[in-house]
TILOKOL-891392 format. One line per 8 residues: number of its first residue (from 1); for each residue x, z, y of C-alpha. Coordinates in Angstrom, 3 decimals, always signed. Example, Ala and Ser with C-alpha at 12.3 -4.5 7.8 and 13.67 -1.06 7.14 Angstrom:
<kelums>
1	+12.300,+7.800,-4.500  +13.670,+7.140,-1.060;
</kelums>
This chain:
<kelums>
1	+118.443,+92.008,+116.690  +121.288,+94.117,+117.748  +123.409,+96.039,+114.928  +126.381,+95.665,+116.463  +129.336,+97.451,+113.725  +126.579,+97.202,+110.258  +127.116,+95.251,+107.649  +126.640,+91.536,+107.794;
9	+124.404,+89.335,+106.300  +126.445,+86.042,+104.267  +124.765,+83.025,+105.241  +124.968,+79.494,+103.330  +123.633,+76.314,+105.458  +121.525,+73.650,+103.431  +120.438,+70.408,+104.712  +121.168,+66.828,+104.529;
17	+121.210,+65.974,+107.715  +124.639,+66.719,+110.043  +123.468,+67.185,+112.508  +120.868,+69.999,+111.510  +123.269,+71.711,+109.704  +125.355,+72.138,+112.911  +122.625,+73.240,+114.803  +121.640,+75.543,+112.635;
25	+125.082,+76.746,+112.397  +125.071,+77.328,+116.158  +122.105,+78.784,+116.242  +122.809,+81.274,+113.857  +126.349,+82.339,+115.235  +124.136,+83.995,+118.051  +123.163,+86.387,+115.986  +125.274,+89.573,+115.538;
33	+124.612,+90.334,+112.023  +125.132,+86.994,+110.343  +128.115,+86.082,+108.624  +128.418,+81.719,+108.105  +129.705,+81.233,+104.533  +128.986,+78.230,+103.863  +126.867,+74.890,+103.589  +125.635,+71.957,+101.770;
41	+124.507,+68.485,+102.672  +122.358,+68.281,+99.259  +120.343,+70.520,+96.484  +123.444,+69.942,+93.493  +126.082,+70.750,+96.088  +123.789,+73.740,+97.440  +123.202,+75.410,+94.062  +127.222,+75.443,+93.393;
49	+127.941,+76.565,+96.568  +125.114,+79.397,+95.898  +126.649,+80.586,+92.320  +129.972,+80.159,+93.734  +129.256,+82.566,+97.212  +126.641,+84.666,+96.074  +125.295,+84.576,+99.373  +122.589,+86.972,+101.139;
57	+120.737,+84.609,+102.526  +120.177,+80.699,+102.451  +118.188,+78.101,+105.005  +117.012,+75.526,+102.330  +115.830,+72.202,+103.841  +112.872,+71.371,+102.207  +112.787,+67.784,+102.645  +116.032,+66.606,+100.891;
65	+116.673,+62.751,+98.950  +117.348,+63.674,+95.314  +116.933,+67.298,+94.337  +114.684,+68.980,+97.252  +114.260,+72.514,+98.559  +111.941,+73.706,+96.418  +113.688,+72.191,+93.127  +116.857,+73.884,+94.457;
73	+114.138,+77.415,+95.167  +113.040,+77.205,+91.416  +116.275,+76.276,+89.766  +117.565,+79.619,+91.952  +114.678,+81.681,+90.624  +115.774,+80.530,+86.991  +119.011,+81.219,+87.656  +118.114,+84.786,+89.006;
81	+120.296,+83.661,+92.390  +119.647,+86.775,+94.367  +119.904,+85.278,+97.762  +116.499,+85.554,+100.266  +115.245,+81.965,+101.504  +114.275,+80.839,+104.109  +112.575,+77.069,+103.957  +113.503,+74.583,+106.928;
89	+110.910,+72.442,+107.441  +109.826,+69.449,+109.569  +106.776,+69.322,+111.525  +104.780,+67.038,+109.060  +102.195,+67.153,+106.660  +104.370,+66.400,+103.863  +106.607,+69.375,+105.220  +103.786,+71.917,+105.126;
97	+103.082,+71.315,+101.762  +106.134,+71.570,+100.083  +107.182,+74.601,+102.437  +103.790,+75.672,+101.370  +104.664,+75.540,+97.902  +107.796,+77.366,+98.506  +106.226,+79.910,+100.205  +103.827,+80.924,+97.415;
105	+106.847,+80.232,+94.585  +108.959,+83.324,+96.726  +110.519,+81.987,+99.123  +111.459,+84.585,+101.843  +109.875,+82.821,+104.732  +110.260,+79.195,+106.520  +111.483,+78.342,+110.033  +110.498,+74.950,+112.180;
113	+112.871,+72.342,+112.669  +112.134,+71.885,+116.625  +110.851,+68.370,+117.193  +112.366,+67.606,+120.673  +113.780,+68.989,+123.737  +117.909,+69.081,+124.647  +120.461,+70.505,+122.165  +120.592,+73.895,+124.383;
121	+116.765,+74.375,+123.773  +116.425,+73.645,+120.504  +119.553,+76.147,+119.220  +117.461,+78.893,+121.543  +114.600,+77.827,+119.489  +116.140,+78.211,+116.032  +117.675,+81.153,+117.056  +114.507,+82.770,+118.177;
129	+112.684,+81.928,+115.052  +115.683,+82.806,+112.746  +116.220,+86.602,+114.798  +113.323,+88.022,+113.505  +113.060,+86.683,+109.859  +116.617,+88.070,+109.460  +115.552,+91.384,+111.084  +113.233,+91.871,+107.879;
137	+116.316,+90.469,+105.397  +118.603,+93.068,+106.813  +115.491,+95.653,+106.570  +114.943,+94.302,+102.813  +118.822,+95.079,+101.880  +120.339,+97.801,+104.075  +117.089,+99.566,+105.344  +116.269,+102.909,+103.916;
145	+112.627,+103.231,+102.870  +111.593,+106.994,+101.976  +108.274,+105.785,+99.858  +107.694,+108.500,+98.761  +107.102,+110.354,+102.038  +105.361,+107.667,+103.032  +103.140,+106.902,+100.250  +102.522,+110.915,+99.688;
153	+99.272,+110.835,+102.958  +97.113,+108.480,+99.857  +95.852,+108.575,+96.565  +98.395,+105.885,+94.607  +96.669,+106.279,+91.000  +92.649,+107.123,+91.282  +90.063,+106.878,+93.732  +88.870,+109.409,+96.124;
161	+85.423,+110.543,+96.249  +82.732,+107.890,+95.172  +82.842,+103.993,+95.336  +80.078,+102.752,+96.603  +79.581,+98.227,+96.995  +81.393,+96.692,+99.491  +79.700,+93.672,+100.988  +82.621,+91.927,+102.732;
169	+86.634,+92.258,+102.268  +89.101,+91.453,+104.658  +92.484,+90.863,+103.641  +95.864,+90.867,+106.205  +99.669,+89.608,+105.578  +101.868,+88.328,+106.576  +105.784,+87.995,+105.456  +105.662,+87.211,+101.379;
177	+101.891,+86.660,+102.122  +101.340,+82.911,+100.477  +102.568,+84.771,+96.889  +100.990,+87.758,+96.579  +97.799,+86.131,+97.974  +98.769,+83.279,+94.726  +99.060,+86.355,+92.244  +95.943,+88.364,+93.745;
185	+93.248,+85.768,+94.667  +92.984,+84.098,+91.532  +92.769,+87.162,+89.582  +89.357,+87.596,+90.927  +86.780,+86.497,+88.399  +84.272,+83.504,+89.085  +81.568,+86.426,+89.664  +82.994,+88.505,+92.447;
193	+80.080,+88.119,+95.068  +81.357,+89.718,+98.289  +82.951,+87.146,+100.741  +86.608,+87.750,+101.171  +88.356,+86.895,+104.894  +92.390,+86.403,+104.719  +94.172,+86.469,+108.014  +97.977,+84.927,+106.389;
201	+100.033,+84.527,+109.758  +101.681,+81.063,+109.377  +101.252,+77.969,+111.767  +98.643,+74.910,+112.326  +98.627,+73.255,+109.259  +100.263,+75.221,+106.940  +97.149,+77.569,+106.188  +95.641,+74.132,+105.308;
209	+98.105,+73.594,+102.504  +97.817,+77.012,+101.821  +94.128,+77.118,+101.391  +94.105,+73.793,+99.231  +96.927,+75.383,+96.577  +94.655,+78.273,+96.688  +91.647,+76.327,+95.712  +93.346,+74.771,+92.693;
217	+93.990,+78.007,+91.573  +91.206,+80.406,+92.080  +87.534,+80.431,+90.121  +86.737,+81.256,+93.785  +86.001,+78.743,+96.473  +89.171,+78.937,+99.225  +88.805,+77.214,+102.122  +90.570,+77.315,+106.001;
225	+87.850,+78.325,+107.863  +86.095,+76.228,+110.635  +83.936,+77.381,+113.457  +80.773,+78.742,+112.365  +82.059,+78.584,+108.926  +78.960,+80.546,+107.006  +80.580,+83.557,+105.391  +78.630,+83.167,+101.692;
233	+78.920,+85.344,+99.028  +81.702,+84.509,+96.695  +83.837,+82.631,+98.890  +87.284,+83.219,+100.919  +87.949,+81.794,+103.902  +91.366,+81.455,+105.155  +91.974,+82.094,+109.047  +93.727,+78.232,+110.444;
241	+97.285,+78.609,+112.019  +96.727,+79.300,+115.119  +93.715,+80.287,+116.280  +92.337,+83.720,+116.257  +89.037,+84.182,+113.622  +86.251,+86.647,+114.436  +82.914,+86.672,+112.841  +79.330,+86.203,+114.605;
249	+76.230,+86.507,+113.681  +73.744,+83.483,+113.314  +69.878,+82.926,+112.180  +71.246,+82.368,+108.906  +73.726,+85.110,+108.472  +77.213,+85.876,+109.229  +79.893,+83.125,+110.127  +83.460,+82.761,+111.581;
257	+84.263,+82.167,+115.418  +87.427,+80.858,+115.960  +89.057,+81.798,+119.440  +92.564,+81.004,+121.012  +92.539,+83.871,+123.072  +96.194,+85.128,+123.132  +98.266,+86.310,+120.467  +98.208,+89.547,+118.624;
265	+101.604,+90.828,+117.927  +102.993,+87.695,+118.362  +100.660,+86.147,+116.280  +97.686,+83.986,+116.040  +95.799,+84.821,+113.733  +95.997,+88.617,+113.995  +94.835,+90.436,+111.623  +93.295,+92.831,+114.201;
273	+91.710,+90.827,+115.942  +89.565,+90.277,+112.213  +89.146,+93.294,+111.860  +88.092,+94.678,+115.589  +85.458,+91.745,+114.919  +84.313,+92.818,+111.910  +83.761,+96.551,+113.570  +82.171,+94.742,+116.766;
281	+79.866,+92.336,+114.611  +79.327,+93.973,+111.000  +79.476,+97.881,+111.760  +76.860,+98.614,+109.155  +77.788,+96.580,+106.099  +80.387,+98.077,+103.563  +83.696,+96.874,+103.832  +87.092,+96.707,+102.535;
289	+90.255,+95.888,+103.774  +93.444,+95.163,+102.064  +96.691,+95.007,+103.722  +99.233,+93.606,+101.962  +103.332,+92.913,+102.566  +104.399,+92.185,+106.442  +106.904,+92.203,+108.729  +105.245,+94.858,+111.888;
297	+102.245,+96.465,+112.260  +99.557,+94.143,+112.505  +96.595,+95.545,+110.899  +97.122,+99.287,+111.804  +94.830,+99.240,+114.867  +91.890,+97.244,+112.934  +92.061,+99.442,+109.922  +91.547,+102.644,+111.795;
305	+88.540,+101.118,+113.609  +87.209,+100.112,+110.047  +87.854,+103.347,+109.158  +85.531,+104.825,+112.087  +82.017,+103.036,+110.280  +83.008,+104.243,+107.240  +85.021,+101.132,+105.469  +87.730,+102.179,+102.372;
313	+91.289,+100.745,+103.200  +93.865,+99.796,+100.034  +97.735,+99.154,+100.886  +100.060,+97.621,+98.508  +102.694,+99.749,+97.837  +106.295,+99.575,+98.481  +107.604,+97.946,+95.314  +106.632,+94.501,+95.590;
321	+106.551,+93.553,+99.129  +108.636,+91.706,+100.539  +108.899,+93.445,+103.519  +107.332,+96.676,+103.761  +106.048,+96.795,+107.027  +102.565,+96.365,+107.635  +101.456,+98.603,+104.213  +103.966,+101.149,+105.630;
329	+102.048,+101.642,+108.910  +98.720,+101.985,+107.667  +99.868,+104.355,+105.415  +101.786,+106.548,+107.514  +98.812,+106.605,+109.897  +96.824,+108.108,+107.172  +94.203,+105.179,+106.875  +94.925,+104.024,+103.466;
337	+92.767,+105.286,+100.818  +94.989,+103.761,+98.151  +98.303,+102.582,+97.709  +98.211,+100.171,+94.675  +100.588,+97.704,+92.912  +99.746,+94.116,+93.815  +99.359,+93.576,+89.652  +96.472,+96.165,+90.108;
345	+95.226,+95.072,+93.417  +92.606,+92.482,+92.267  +90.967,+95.186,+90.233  +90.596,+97.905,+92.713  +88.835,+95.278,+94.869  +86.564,+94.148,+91.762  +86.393,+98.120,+91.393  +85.556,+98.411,+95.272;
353	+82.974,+95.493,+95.104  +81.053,+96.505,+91.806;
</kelums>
């Protein structure tokens, strides 16, 4: 990222170890728009350091002794701390699942804590990961969004021409994903009988957690998909951290194919590479796809081949994503058929699906 003479983003440091801090510290000093303000070796020192700086942005360690990361996220939400946050956490089970957690409570994003190499590598590392996550921050504050020129190509408050059942929905995100797919998903009622595919770009392991917090919370079955996962009525399957998933069909119906050919947009999953399967395999079934808030243009591609065998596309509109990137594209490439609030987004699927 290279904005060289804009404003700068205020930066507070949280984590209990020294030496992370530091290298965070370093890491984050390569990056031309970032501003250090401050840190915190622990969650009651972090919070008065936060109300004190009102900073722009804080790395929150999620696995702190005493109060952790996301006790210090919530107790900032409470507060109504306006500071983006990005979650620091370790590559370990425990780690996914209270990153997890944070993820789908609001935080911002989360960043790996690299697990070996020299010091030199690992501050590349951090500062790789941390470039593009505070790309979208800057985008959230200082970048000028003209919605409504963007937003004016699709219908934002009724549908256009007649609905007709949709058979399988496909859902992409990405940055701000794990939360609007924990106020959508379980908004669906117990009924809804068309399968439902989410591509959610995170990381091995963390789509796991994801899924299970999912589960808990939807009347719908969620679970990370395997290979040759049947795609049944009534169920969502969540695409694992990386490795691409693609659908196939099989004597007994439809069911995922997982693939780790290369990544998509930097990622894997993509969410084309869904939804160019879902054109290849299921051209003649009614579908709907749903793109919701992401950082890039992942999607775009997939929904104009959907569009091509006759699927409807819905984008969520500008107001409550986090980063207003993905929706954006489809819509200014005229393949959304509606732009709709996330609070409204579970019925215009149930709508879609009837």
């Amino acid at each position: 990222m290279n904005r060289v003479g804009k404003k700068r983003l205020r930066v507070v440091v949280v984590d209990d170890s020294t030496l992370s801090r530091v290298l965070i510290r370093d890491a984050l000093r390569e990056i031309d728009t970032v501003s250090i303000v401050g840190s915190a070796e622990n969650g009651i020192l972090a919070l008065k350091k936060i109300g004190e700086l009102d900073p722009d942005v804080v790395t929150l360690d999620v696995e702190m002794p005493g109060m952790d990361g996301i006790q210090v996220l919530r107790e900032m939400k409470i507060r109504g701390d306006r500071a983006r946050t990005i979650m620091v956490s370790r590559h370990t089970a425990a780690g996914a699942q209270v990153t997890t957690d944070a993820l789908m409570e609001g935080a911002f994003d989360f960043i790996l804590k690299p697990s070996g190499g020299n010091v030199e590598a690992n501050k590349r590392e951090l500062t790789d990961a941390l470039d593009g996550i505070l790309e979208a921050v800057y985008e959230s504050y200082y970048g000028s969004i003209d919605v409504a020129s963007v937003e004016d190509s699709a219908q934002q408050d009724e549908f256009v021409g007649e609905t007709s059942r949709c058979e399988l929905v496909l859902i992409g995100t990405s940055t701000g994903g794990p939360d609007a797919l924990r106020r959508l998903l379980p908004s669906l009622p117990a009924g809804f009988r068309a399968p439902i595919l989410v591509v959610q770009h995170m990381p091995p392991n963390y789509t796991a957690s994801l899924a299970n917090r999912l589960d808990e919370l939807c009347p719908l079955n969620v679970v990370e998909a395997q290979d040759d996962t049947p795609i049944l009525p009534g169920s969502i399957l969540i695409a694992p951290g990386g490795r691409h998933m693609g659908i196939a069909g099989s004597k007994g119906g439809l069911v995922t194919r997982l693939s780790n050919d290369p990544p998509e947009h930097s990622c894997r999953p993509a969410v084309d590479y869904l939804f160019r399967s879902a054109f290849q395999t299921v051209p003649q079934k009614k579908m709907l796809g749903v793109i919701l808030t992401g950082m890039g243009n992942d999607g775009t591609e997939g929904c104009a081949l959907l569009k091509d065998c006759g699927a409807r596309i819905l984008a969520q509109d500008a107001r409550e994503c986090v980063v207003y990137g993905m929706p954006k594209s489809v819509i200014k490439n005229g393949l959304a058929d509606r732009i709709i609030p996330l609070n409204q987004m579970a019925a215009a699927i149930c709508r879609e699906a009837k």
